[in-house]
C-alpha positions in Angstrom: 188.8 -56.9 281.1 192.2 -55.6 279.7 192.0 -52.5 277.2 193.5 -54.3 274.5 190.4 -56.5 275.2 187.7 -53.7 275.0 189.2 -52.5 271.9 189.1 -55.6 269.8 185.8 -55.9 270.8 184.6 -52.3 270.3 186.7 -52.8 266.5 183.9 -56.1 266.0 181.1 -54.3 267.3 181.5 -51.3 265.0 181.7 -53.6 262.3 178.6 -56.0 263.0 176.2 -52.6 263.7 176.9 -51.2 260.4 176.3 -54.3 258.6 173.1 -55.5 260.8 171.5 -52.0 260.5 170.8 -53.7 256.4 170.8 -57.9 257.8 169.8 -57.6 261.4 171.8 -60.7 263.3 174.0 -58.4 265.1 173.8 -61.0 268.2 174.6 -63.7 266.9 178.2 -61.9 266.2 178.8 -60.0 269.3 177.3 -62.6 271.6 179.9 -64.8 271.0 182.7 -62.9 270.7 182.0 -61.5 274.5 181.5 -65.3 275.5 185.2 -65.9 274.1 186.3 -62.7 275.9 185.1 -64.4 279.1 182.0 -62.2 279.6 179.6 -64.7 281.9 176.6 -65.7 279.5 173.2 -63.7 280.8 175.6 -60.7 281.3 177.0 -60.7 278.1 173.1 -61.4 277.1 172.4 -57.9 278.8 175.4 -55.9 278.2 174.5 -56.7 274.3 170.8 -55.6 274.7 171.8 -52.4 276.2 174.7 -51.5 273.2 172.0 -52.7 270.8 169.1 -50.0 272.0 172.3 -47.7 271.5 172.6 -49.0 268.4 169.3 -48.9 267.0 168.7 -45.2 268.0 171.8 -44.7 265.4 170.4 -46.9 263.1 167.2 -45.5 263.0 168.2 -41.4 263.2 169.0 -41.8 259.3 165.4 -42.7 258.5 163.5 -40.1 259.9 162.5 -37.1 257.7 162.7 -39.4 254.9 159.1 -41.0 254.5 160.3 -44.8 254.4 159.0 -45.9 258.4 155.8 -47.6 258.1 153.7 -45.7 260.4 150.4 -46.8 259.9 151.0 -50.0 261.3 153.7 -48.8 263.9 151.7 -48.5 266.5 149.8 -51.9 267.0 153.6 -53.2 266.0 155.3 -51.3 268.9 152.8 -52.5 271.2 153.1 -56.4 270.5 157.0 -55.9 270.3 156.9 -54.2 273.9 154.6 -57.2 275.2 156.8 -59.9 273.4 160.0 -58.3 275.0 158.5 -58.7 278.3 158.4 -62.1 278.3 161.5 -62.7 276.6 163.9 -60.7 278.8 162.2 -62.8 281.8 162.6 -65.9 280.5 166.3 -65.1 280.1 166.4 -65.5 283.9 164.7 -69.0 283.8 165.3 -71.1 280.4 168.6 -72.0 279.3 169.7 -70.4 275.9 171.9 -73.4 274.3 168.7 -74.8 272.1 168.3 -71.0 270.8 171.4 -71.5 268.0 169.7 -74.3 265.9 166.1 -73.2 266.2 167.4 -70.1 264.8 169.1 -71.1 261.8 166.7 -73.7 260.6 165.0 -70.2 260.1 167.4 -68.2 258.5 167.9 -71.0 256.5 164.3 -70.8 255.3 164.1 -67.6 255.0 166.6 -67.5 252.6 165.4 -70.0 250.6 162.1 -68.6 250.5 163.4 -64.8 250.0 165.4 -66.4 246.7 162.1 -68.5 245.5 160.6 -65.1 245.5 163.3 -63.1 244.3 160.9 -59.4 243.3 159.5 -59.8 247.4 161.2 -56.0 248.5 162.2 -54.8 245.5 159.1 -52.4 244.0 156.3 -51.2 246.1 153.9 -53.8 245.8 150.1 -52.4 244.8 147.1 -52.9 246.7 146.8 -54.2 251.2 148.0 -57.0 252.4 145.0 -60.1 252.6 143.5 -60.6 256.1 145.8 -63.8 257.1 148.6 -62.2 255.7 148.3 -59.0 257.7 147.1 -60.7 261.4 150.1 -63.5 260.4 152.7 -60.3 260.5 151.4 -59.2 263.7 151.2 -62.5 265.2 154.5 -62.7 264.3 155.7 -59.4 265.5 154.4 -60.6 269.0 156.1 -64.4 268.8 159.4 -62.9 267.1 159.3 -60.1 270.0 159.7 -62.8 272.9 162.5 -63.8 270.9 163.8 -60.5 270.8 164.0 -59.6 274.4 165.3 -63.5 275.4 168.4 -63.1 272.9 167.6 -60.7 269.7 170.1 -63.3 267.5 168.5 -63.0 263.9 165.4 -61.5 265.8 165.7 -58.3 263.0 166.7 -60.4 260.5 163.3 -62.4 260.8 161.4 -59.4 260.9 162.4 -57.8 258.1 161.7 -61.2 255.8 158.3 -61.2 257.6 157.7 -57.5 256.9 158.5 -57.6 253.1 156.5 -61.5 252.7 153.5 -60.3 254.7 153.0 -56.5 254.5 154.2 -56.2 251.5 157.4 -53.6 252.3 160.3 -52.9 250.7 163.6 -54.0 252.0 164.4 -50.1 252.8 160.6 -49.6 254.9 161.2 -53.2 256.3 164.8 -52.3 257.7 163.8 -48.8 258.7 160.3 -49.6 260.4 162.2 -52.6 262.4 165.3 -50.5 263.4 162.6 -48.2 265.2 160.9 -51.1 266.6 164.3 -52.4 268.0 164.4 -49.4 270.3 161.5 -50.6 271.8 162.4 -54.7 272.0 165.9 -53.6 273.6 165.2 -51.0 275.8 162.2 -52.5 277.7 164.6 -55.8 277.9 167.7 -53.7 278.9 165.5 -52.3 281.7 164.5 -55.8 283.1 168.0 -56.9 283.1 169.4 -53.3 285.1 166.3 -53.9 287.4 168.2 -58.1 287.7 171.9 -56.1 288.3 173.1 -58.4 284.7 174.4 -55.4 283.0 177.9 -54.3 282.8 178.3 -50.8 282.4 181.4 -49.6 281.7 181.7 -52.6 279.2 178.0 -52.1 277.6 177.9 -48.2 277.4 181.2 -48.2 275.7 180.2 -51.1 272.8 176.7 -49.2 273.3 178.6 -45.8 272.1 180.6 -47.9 269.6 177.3 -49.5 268.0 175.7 -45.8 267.8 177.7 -44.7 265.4 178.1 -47.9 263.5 174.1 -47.5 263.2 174.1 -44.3 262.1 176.7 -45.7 259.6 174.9 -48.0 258.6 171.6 -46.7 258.2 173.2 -44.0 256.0 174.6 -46.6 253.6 170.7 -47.8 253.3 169.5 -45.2 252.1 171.8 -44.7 249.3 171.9 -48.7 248.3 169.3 -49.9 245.8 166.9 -52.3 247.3 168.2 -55.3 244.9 171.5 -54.7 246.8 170.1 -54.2 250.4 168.5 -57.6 249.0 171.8 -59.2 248.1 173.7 -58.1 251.1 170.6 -59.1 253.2 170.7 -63.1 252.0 174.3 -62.7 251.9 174.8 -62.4 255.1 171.8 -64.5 256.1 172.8 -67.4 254.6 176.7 -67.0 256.1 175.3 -66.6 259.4 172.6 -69.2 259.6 175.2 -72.1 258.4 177.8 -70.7 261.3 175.2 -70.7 263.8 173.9 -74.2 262.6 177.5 -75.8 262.5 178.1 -74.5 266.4 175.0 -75.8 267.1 175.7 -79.6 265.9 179.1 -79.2 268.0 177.0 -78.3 271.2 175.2 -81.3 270.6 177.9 -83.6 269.9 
């Protein structure tokens, strides 16, 4: 890949990581772009998850110290995020990715509809636990959202942070900083699988990787200082933008 090359792409990547550090999605940006820079697709699948675990150690550095990480439930979440992974980075090896697009944004699609439907979801901290169904419904879906995760990552944050603030309860600010932290976990233990399947390249991956770090830190920075009505609007903004791209790429696949 030419220079001129690697810098357009590290100019994009910079970009997407300070934005996704608030609205997640950062794959279904920088996937593409390497697939139009020629990047073969299940190594640009793996070059991406090792740049993101770059990224969301940058994105996450902002938030410590600062008492907005959920930790109570951190654990059990880690640990069904590390088991969902697992699967997901395998399954990269063996399931074709091209169905991935629509399923996808049919969900960002509801997501936003159901974030604007309840508009105060994030906004205050809510009083009072979580039911029982609501609460084993958020881990389920940490574990389901986690094979995800590891297979592509594509809206993967972006799904958790609407199923964090629905289900337990969290503000947009705890829901985006206790899922940057649990990003580590979803891209490193799938980065690790793809090294150990020789699908990752280097040069390209640590240098969008180094790229991303900063725009996390960036971006996680910006977080703390926004209100949680704007990480709200700039959330469904780019939710909505995103899962309409992704949809209208996926009826031209299928055409």
């Amino acid at each position: 890949m030419s220079v001129s090359s690697i810098i357009i792409l590290a100019v994009i990547f910079l970009g997407a990581s300070i934005i996704s550090v608030i609205a997640g999605s950062t794959s279904l940006i920088t996937v593409p772009v390497m697939l139009e820079f020629g990047v073969e697709p299940r190594i640009a699948i793996a070059t991406n998850m090792l740049a993101l675990t770059l990224m969301s150690v940058g994105g996450t550095l902002p938030f410590f110290g600062k008492k907005v990480i959920n930790t109570r439930r951190l654990p059990l979440l880690v640990f069904l995020t590390l088991m969902g992974s697992i699967l997901g980075a395998l399954l990269v090896l063996v399931v074709p990715s091209k169905s991935m697009p629509l399923i996808i944004s049919i969900s960002m699609i509801a997501v936003a509809i159901f974030s604007i439907i309840n508009r105060n979801a994030g906004l205050v901290p809510v009083e009072g636990i979580p039911s029982p169904i609501a609460e084993i419904a958020g881990y389920l879906a940490t574990f389901l959202l986690g094979i995800y995760g590891g297979f592509f990552s594509g809206g993967y944050v972006t799904l958790l942070i609407a199923i964090y603030v629905m289900l337990f309860r969290m503000t947009f600010v705890e829901a985006i900083a206790t899922t940057k932290l649990i990003n580590i976990f979803s891209s490193f233990i799938a980065t690790l699988i793809f090294i150990n399947q020789g699908l990752i390249d280097y040069q390209l991956g640590i240098i969008l990787g180094a790229v991303m770090f900063i725009g996390g830190v960036i971006g996680g920075r910006m977080t703390l200082k926004l209100s949680n009505i704007w990480l709200q609007r700039i959330y469904l903004t780019v939710v909505t933008i995103l899962a309409f791209i992704t949809l209208r790429k996926s009826q031209q696949q299928h055409q």
